[in-house]
C-alpha positions in Angstrom: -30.4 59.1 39.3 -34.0 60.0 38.8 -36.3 57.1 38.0 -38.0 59.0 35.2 -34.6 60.0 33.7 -34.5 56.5 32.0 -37.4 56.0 29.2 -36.8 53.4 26.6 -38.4 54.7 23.1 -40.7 52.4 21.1 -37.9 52.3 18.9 -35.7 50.0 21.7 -39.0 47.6 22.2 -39.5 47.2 18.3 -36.0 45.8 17.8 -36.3 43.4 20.9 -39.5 42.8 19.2 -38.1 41.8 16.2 -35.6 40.0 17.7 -38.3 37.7 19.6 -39.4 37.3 16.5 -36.4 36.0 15.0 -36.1 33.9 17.9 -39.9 32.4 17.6 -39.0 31.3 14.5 -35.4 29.7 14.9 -37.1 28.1 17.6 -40.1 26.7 16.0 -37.9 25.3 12.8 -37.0 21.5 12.2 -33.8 22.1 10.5 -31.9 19.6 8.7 -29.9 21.8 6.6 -29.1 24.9 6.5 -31.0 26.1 3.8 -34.4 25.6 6.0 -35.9 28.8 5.3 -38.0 29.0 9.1 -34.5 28.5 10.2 -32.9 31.3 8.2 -34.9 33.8 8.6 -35.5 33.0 12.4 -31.5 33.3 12.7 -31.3 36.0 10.6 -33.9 38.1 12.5 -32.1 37.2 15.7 -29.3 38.2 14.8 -29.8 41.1 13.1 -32.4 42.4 15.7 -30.2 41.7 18.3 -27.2 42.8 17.2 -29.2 46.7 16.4 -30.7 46.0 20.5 -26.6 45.3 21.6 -25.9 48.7 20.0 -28.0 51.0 21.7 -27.0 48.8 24.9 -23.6 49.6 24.0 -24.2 53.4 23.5 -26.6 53.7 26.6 -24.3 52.0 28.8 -21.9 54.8 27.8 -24.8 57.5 28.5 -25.7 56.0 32.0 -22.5 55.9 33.6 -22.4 59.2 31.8 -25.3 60.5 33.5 -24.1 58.7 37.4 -20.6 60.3 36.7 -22.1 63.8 36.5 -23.2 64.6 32.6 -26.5 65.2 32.7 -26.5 66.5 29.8 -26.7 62.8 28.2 -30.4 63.6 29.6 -31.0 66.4 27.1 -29.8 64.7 24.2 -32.3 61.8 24.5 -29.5 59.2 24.9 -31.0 57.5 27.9 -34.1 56.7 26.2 -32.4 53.8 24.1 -33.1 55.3 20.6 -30.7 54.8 17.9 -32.0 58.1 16.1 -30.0 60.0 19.2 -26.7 58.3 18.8 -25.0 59.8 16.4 -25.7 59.6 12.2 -28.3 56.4 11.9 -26.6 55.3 9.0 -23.0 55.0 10.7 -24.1 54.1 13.9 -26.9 51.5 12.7 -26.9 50.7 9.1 -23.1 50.8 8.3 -21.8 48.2 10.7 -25.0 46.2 10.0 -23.8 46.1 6.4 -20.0 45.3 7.4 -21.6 42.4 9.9 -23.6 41.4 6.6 -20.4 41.2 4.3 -17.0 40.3 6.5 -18.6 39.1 9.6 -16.3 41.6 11.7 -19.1 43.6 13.7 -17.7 47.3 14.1 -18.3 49.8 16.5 -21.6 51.5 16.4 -22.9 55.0 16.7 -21.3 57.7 19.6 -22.6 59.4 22.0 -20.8 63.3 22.8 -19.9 63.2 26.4 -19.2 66.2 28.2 -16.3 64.8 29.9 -15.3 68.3 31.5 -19.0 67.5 34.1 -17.6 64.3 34.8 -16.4 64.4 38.6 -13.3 62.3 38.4 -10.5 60.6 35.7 -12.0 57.9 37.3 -15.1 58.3 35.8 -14.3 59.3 32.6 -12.8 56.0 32.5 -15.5 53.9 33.6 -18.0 56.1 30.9 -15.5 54.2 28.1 -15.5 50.9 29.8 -19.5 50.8 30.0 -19.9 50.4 26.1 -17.5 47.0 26.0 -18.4 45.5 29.1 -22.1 45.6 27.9 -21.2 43.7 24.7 -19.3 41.2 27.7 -21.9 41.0 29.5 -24.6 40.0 26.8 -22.1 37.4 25.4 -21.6 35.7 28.2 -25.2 35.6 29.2 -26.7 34.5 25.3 -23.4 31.7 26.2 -24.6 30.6 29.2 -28.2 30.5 27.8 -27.4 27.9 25.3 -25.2 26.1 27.5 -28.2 26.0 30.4 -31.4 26.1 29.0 -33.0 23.5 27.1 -33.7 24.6 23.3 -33.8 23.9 20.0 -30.8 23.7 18.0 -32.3 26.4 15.8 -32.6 28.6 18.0 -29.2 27.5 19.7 -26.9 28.3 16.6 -28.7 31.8 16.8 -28.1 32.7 20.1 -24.5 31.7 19.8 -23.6 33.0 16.6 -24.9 36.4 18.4 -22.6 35.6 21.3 -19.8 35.3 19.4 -20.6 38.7 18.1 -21.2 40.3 21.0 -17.9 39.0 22.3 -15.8 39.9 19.1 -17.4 43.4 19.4 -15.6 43.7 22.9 -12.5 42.5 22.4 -12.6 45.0 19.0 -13.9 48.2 21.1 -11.5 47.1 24.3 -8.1 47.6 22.6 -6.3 50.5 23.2 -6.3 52.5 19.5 -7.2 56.4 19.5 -10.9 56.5 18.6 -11.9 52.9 20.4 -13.8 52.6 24.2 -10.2 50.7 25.2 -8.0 53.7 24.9 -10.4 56.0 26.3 -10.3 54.4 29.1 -6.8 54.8 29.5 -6.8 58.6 28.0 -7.6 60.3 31.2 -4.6 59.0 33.2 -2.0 59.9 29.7 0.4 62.4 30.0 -0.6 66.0 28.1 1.3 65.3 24.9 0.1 61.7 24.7 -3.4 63.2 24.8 -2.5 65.6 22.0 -1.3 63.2 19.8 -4.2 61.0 20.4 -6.6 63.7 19.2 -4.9 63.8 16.4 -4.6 60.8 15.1 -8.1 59.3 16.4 -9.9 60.3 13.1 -8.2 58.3 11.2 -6.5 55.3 13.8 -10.1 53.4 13.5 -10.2 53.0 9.8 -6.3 51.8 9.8 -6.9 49.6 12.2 -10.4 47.7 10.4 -7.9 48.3 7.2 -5.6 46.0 9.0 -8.2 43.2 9.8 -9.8 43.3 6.0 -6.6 43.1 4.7 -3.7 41.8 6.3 -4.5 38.3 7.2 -1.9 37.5 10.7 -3.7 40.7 12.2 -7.4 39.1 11.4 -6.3 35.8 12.8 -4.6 36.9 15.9 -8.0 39.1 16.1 -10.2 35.9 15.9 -8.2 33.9 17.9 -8.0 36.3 20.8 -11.9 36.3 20.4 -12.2 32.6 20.1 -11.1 32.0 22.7 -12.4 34.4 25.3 -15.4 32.8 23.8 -14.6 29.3 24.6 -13.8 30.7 28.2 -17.1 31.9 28.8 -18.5 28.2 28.0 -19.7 29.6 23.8 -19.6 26.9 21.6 -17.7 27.8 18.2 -19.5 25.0 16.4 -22.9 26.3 17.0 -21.8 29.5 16.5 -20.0 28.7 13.2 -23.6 26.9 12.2 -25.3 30.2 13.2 -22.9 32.5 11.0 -23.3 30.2 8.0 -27.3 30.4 8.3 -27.3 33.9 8.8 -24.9 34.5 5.8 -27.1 32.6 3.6 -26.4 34.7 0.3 -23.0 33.1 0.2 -24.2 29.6 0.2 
């Protein structure tokens, strides 16, 4: 891969911007309650700014591996510049699952970027292009996790970074699951038998929405969601009371 092939837009360094921001702030408060407004907005910005940055992450890990599997195309199409006006609609990639995050806490799956899997030298790498997106959220949440755990901070700035973790870790376990339309089953797809391929296609439109259908509504397939997310969590070292402090803070309309 070409050095110059990779150019983050302004657009990437004004939500990590933001997101410093957030942090600044959740760092700097003295909280006692919840209701400390430093705190909440600090939280809030660092959540919400981080969460938009884990998005294009997500979407330009898909374009990278993308690009190293033999699309260069992705090139073209400005998704390797980590700007969220290239992937996809902005509204459903950016502003829809912020909005979801906002109301139900269940962060869904982000913008897409159009692959040309037919350039992609092997099933092998088709695979790995669908892995990329999940294993970035991973990767994040176990580093934020680790962060809290390792580095001295304040608790401000604590319940933020692992309320974000959590996210980032729920967003994997969602995207890694093996449902027509999700990064989990098109990493299986390429190694499916014709007909099972077939019947993906069809189905995909509409899998995704039955399935988020399933976890607003039908409360033994939320829990068994959350608890399979809790505790890959806990097994990355994320502690769920900070975290739970950190989602109350940045839900502060329902307080």
């Amino acid at each position: 891969m070409q050095r110059s092939a990779v150019r983050p837009s302004p657009v990437f360094f004004g939500l990590l911007a933001l997101t410093v921001v957030g942090g600044v702030l959740a760092a700097l408060s003295h909280p006692t309650t919840t209701k400390d407004t430093m705190l909440t907005a600090g939280v809030f910005l660092l959540v919400l700014g981080g969460w938009a940055v884990s998005l294009t992450l997500h979407e330009f890990g898909h374009a990278i591996v993308a690009y190293r599997g033999g699309d260069h195309s992705v090139a073209a199409k400005g998704y390797l510049n980590m700007d969220v006006r290239h992937y996809a609609d902005p509204v459903l990639s950016l502003v829809l699952p912020l909005v979801f995050l906002a109301l139900g806490g269940i962060p869904l799956p982000g913008g897409a970027v159009w692959i040309n899997r037919w350039a992609l030298r092997s099933r092998a790498a088709s695979s790995w292009v669908s892995l990329a997106g999940p294993l970035s959220n991973l990767v994040l949440g176990i580093l934020l996790s680790l962060a809290v755990v390792y580095i001295p901070m304040s608790v401000g700035l604590a319940i933020g970074m692992s309320y974000l973790a959590l996210l980032e870790i729920l967003t994997f376990v969602l995207n890694i699951l093996p449902v027509p339309g999700l990064d989990g089953f098109g990493a299986i797809e390429p190694f499916l038998s014709p007909d099972a391929r077939e019947f993906a296609a069809k189905v995909r439109p509409w899998a995704p929405l039955a399935l988020f259908a399933l976890l607003f509504a039908v409360a033994p397939v939320r829990t068994a969601f959350w608890d399979a997310a809790s505790y890959l969590f806990r097994l990355i070292g994320g502690d769920e009371e900070l975290a739970y402090y950190g989602q109350l803070t940045f839900m502060f309309w329902r307080r």
